[in-house]
N, C-alpha and C positions, 0 to 999 in steps of 0.2 A: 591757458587753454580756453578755447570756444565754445560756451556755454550752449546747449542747444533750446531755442526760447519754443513753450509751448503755449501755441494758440488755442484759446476757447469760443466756442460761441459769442460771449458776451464779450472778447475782444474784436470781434468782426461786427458783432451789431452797433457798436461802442463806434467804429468808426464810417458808417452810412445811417444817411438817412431812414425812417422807421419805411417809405415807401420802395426803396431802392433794396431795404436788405428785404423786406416782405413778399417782392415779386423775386429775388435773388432766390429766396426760398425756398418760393414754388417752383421754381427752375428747376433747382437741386432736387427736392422731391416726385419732380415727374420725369427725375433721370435725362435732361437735358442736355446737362455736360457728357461729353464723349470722349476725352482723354485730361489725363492733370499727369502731370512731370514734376519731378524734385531736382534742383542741383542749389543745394546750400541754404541759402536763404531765398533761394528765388524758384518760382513755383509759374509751371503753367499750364493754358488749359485749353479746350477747345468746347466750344457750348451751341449747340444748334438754336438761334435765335426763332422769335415769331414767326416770320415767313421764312422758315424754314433754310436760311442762311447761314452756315456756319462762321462764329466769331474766335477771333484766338485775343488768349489774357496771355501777359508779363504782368507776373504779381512780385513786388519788393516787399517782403517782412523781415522788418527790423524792431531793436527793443531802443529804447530809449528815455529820459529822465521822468516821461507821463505814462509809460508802458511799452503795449504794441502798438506800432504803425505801420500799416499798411497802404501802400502805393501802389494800383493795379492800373496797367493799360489793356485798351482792348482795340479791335479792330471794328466796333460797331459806329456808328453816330455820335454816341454818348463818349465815347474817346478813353475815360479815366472813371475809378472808380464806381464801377454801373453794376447792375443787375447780373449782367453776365459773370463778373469779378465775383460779388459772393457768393452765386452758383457755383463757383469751383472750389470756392474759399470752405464752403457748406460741406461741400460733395467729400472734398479731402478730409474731413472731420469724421465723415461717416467711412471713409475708408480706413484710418485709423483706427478707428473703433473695433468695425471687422476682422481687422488682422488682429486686433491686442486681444478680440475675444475668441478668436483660433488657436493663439500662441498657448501653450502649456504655462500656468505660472502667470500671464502679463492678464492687466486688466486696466482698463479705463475710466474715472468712475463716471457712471451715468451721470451725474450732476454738471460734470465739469467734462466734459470732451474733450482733448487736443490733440493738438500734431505739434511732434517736436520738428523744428528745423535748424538745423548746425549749423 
């Protein structure tokens, strides 16, 4: 059976640079992404860029023999793995969160955040 791998924060910082996931961030925190989608392991998003441009992600999260790895494309300049990638990657974490502390019974712990993906 297909285990479903949960991502944390620190597997997403773990794989961008300190600059890339730190504006990624502030992406997610000023509500910049506008849509995230699940089908499986793959994940994706749509994020209103600087000038005001919308960008779409294809994110691949898989587990592997050093953990998670994550593989995001985007529609921006930057092409793979960008700012816009952890903005959704972020955003999705805080949507999980939200639902597990809706849910009767389900909780997340604040320390450790994730999303499971099947």
């Amino acid at each position: 059976m297909h285990q479903p791998l949960l991502l944390t924060v620190e597997d997403i910082r773990r794989q961008f640079d300190a600059g890339t996931f730190s504006r990624g961030e502030d992406y997610a925190r000023r509500d910049k992404v506008l849509d995230i989608g699940l089908d499986g392991d793959t994940m994706t998003g749509a994020v209103t860029g600087s000038g005001g441009k919308v960008y779409l992600q294809v994110i691949e999260i898989s587990s592997g023999r050093r953990g998670i790895r994550i593989d995001g494309s985007c529609t921006c300049p930057v092409m793979e793995n960008c700012k816009h990638v952890v903005a959704v990657l972020l955003a999705s974490l805080g949507q999980a969160e939200a639902a597990s502390e809706s849910a009767p019974g389900a909780a997340v712990p604040p320390e450790a955040p994730g999303l499971p993906f099947a």
